[in-house]
C-alpha positions in Angstrom: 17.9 -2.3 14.4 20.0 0.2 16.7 21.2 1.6 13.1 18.2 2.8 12.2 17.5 5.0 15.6 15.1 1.9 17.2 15.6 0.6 20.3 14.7 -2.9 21.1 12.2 -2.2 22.7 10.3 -0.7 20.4 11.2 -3.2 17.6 9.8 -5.6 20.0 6.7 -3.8 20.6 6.4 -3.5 16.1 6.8 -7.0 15.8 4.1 -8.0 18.8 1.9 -5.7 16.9 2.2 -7.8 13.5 1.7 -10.9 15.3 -1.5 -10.0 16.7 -2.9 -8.6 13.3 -1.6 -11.6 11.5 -0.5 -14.4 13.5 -0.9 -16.7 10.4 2.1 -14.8 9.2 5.7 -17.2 9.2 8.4 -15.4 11.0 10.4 -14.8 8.1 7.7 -12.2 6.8 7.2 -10.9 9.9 11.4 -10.4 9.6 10.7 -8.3 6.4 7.6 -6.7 7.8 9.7 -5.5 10.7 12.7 -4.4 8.3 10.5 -2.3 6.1 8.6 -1.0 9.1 11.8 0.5 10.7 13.4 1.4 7.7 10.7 3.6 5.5 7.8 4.0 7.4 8.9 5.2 11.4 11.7 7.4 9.9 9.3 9.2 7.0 6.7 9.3 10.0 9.7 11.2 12.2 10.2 13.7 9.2 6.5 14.8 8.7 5.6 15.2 12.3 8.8 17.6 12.3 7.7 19.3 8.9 3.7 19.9 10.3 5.3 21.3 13.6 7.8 23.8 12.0 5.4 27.3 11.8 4.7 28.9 8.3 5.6 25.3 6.6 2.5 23.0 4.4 1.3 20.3 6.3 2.9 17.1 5.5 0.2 14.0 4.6 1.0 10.2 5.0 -1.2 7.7 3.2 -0.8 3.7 4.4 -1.5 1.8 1.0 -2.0 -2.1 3.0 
């Protein structure tokens, strides 16, 4: 996941997270959980805490739809 700016230690810290919330879940979904995670959400996340903190700019808004 180093190409998309995580560490391993936070990818291993994402996919402890989705194993508590749905430990039903086989590990090949968590696999795509954890792709999708690090690729749209954290890096979308990174760009709209950078747009609210840049003075005289809109806030930016993120909606979860799970």
């Amino acid at each position: 996941m180093r190409g998309f700016g995580v560490d391993d230690a936070k990818v291993a810290e994402i996919v402890e997270a989705y194993r508590e919330d749905a430990p039903a879940m086989a590990p090949s979904d968590t696999l795509f959980a954890v792709c999708s995670e690090v690729q749209f959400r954290v890096p979308l996340a990174h760009v709209a805490e950078m747009k609210s903190a840049t003075p005289g700019r809109a806030r930016a808004w993120m909606v979860n739809l799970t």
